[in-house]
C-alpha positions in Angstrom: 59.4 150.8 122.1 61.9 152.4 124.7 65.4 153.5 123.6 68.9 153.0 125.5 70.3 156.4 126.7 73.9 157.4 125.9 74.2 156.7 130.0 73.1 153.1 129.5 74.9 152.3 126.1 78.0 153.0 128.6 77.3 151.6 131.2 76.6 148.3 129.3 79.7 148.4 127.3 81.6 149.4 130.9 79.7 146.2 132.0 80.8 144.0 129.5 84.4 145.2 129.3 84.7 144.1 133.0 82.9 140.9 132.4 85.8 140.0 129.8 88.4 141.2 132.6 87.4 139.1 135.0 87.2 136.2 132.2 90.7 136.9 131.4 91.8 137.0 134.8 89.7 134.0 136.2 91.6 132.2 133.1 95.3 133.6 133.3 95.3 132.9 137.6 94.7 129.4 136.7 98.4 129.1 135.0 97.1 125.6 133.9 96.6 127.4 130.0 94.5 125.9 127.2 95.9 122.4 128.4 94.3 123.0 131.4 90.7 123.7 129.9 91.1 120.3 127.5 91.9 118.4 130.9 89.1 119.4 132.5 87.1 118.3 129.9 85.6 121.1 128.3 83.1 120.8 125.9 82.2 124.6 124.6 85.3 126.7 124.4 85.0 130.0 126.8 84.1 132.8 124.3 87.5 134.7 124.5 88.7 132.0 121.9 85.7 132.5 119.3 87.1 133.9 116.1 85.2 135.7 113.0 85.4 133.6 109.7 88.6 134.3 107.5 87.8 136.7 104.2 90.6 134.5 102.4 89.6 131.4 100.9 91.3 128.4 100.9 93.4 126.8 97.9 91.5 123.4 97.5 93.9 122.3 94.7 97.3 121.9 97.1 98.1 119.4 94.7 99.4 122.1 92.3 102.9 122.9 92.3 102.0 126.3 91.9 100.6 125.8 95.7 103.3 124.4 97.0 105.8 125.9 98.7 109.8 125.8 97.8 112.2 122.9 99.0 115.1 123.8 99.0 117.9 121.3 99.1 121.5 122.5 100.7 123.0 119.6 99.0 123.0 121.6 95.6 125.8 123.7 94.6 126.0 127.3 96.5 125.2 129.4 93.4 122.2 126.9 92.8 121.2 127.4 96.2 121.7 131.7 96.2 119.4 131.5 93.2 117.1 129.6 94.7 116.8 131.4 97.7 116.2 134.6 95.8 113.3 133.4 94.1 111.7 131.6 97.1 112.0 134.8 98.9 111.0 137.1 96.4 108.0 134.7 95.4 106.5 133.6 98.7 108.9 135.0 101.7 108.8 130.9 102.5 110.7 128.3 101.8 111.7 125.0 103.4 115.2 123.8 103.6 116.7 120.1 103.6 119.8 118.5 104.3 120.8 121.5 106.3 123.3 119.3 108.5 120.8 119.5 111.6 120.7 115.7 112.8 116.7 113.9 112.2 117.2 112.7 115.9 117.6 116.4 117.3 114.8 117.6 114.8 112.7 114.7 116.4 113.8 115.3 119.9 113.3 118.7 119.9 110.0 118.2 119.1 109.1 115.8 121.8 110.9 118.1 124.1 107.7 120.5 123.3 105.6 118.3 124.3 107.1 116.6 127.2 106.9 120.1 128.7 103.5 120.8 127.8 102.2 117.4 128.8 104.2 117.1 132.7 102.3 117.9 135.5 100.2 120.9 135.6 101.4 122.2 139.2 104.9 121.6 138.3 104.4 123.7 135.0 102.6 126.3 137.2 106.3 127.3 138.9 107.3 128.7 135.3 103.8 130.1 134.2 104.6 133.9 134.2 104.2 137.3 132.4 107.6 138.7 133.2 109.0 138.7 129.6 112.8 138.9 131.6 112.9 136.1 133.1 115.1 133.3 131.1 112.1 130.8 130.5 108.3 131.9 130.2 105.7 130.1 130.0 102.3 130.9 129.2 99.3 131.0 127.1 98.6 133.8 124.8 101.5 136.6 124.9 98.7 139.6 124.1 96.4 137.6 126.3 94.7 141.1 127.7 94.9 143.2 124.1 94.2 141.0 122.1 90.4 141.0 120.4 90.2 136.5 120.1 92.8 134.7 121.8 95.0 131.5 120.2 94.3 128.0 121.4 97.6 126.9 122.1 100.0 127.5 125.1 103.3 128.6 124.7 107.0 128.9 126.2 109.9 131.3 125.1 114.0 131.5 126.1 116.7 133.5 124.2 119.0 131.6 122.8 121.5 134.6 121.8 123.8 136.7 122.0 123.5 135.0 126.2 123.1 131.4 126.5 120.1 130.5 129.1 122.3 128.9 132.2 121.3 125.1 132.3 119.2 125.4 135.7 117.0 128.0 134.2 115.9 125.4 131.6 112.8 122.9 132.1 114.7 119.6 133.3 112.2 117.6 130.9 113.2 119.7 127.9 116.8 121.0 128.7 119.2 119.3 126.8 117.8 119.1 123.9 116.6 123.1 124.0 120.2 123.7 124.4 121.3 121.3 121.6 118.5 121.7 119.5 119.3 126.0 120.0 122.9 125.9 119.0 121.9 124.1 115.6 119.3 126.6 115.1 121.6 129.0 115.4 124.4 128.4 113.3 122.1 127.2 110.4 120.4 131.0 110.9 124.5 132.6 110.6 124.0 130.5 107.2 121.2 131.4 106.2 121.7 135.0 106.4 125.2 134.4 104.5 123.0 133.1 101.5 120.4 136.2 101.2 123.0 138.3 102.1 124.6 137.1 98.4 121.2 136.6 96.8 120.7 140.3 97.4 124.1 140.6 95.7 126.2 141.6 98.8 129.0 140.8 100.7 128.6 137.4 102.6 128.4 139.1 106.0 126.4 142.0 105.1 123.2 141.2 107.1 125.5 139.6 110.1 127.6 142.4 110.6 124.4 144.7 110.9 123.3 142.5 113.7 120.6 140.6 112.0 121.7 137.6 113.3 122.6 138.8 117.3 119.7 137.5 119.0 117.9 134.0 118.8 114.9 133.4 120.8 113.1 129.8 120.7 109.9 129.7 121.2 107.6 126.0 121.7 103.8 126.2 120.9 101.0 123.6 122.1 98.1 123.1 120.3 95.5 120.5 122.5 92.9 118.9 120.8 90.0 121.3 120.3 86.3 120.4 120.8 85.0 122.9 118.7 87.6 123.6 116.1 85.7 125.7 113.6 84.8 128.3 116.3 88.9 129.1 117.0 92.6 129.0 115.6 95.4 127.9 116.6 97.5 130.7 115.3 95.8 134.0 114.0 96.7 135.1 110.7 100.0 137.5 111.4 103.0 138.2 110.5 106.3 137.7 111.9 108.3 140.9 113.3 111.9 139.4 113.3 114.1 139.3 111.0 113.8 135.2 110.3 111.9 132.5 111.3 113.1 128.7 111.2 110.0 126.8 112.2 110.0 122.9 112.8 106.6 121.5 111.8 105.4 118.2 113.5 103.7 115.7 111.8 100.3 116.9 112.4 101.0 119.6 110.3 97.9 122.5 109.8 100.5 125.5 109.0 99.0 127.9 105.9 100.4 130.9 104.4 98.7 133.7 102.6 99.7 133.6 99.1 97.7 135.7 96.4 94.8 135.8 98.6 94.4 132.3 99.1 95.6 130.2 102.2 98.4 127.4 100.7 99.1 124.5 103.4 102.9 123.7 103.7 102.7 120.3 104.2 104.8 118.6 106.9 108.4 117.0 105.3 110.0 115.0 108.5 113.7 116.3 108.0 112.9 120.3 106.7 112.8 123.3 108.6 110.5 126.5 107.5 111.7 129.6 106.8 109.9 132.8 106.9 111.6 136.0 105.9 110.2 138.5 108.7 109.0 142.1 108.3 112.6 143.2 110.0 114.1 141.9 107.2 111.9 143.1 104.6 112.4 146.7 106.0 116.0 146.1 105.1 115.8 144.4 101.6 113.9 148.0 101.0 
């Protein structure tokens, strides 16, 4: 049998590395994303979107209360609510949150917004498909598109809400107004929320505002097309978040999972709650 020379083990992997360039390239110059693969009517998914299997396994029994994440309902007495939030966070780092004063109609809207986008015209999406994270709107698929090992199947856009506004004309028309409306909510529930932990970590009210936690609000919108080989990719990669808090709106479809005790939990869709994840920034903090 012959052998492969150090020379030719490189020269292979040099090969291949430039094989996946051009993939990722051939891919990204499209500016059509995933969305533009599912409407051309692919059958196999391109490699680049293969993940290895999870080590976790998955809680069948979601039944459980013990698998299921907090509700927690704003409706109750503050103290009630402090207390609650302590646990949730302490337990999990999730919770959801009801009757939080943000309209079902914007929740709703904002949610068709996302897709409205997503779903136009590919060549008029193709004006706003960049990589220059300062412009006020991006759109894209896959932020870490060229770093990153297997790639999401979902597309995705992002604008900052805080402490600058995004000027109206910077804005999708098909998804501006409610953005805008949608945004503000967002971020006044967030000044709220941080009031809350700041007094479940038995602090003054302002404590985590006044050290900025709460300066800058960025919303992002993920699509997720319908996959043809769903067991070969994810939507999402297992991660965590690097901000101080998340408020995620969940559509019907649901699919979200958290990693609790080893074992994936699904957080099942409830039409008027928000999600909130407690992000590593915040973490750091509580330290």
């Amino acid at each position: 049998m012959g052998s492969i020379t150090t020379d030719e083990t490189e020269s292979k992997l040099k090969s291949n590395s430039d094989n996946r360039m051009d993939e990722l390239k051939a891919f990204d110059e499209t500016k059509a994303g995933v969305k533009g693969l599912v409407d051309e009517g692919v059958v196999q998914i391109p490699t680049l979107f293969h993940h290895p299997p999870d080590k976790f396994s998955y809680s069948t029994n979601s039944t459980n209360t013990e698998h299921i994440i907090p509700v927690i309902d704003f409706k109750n007495t503050r103290q009630h609510i402090i207390s609650s939030i302590k646990e949730a966070s302490e337990t999990w780092g999730f919770f959801q949150v009801v009757n939080h004063d943000i309209p079902l109609n914007v929740l709703e809207d904002m949610k068709d917004g996302v897709v409205r986008f997503f779903e136009q015209d590919t060549e008029v999406k193709k004006e706003m498909y960049t990589r220059d994270w300062t412009r006020p709107f991006v759109y894209n698929s896959n932020f870490d598109l060229y770093s990153s090992p297997a790639h999401n199947w979902r597309d995705s856009f992002k604008c900052n809400i805080a402490p600058n506004a995004p000027n109206p004309e910077d804005l999708p028309v098909v998804c501006r107004d409610i953005v805008l409306e949608y945004g503000a909510h967002v971020e006044k529930l967030g000044m709220t929320l941080f009031e809350l932990l700041s007094e479940a970590l038995g602090l003054n009210p302002n404590h985590l505002k006044d050290m900025d936690c709460s300066k800058r609000v960025m919303l992002l919108g993920h699509y997720y097309p319908a996959c043809p080989q769903p067991e070969l990719t994810m939507g999402s990669t297992k991660h965590s978040d690097g901000s101080f808090l998340t408020v995620l709106l969940q559509d019907h479809i649901g699919g979200l999972q958290i990693l609790h005790q080893d074992k994936w939990i699904d957080v099942s869709p409830i039409p008027e709650a928000l999600v909130v994840n407690i992000g590593d920034l915040l973490q750091v903090q509580e330290c």
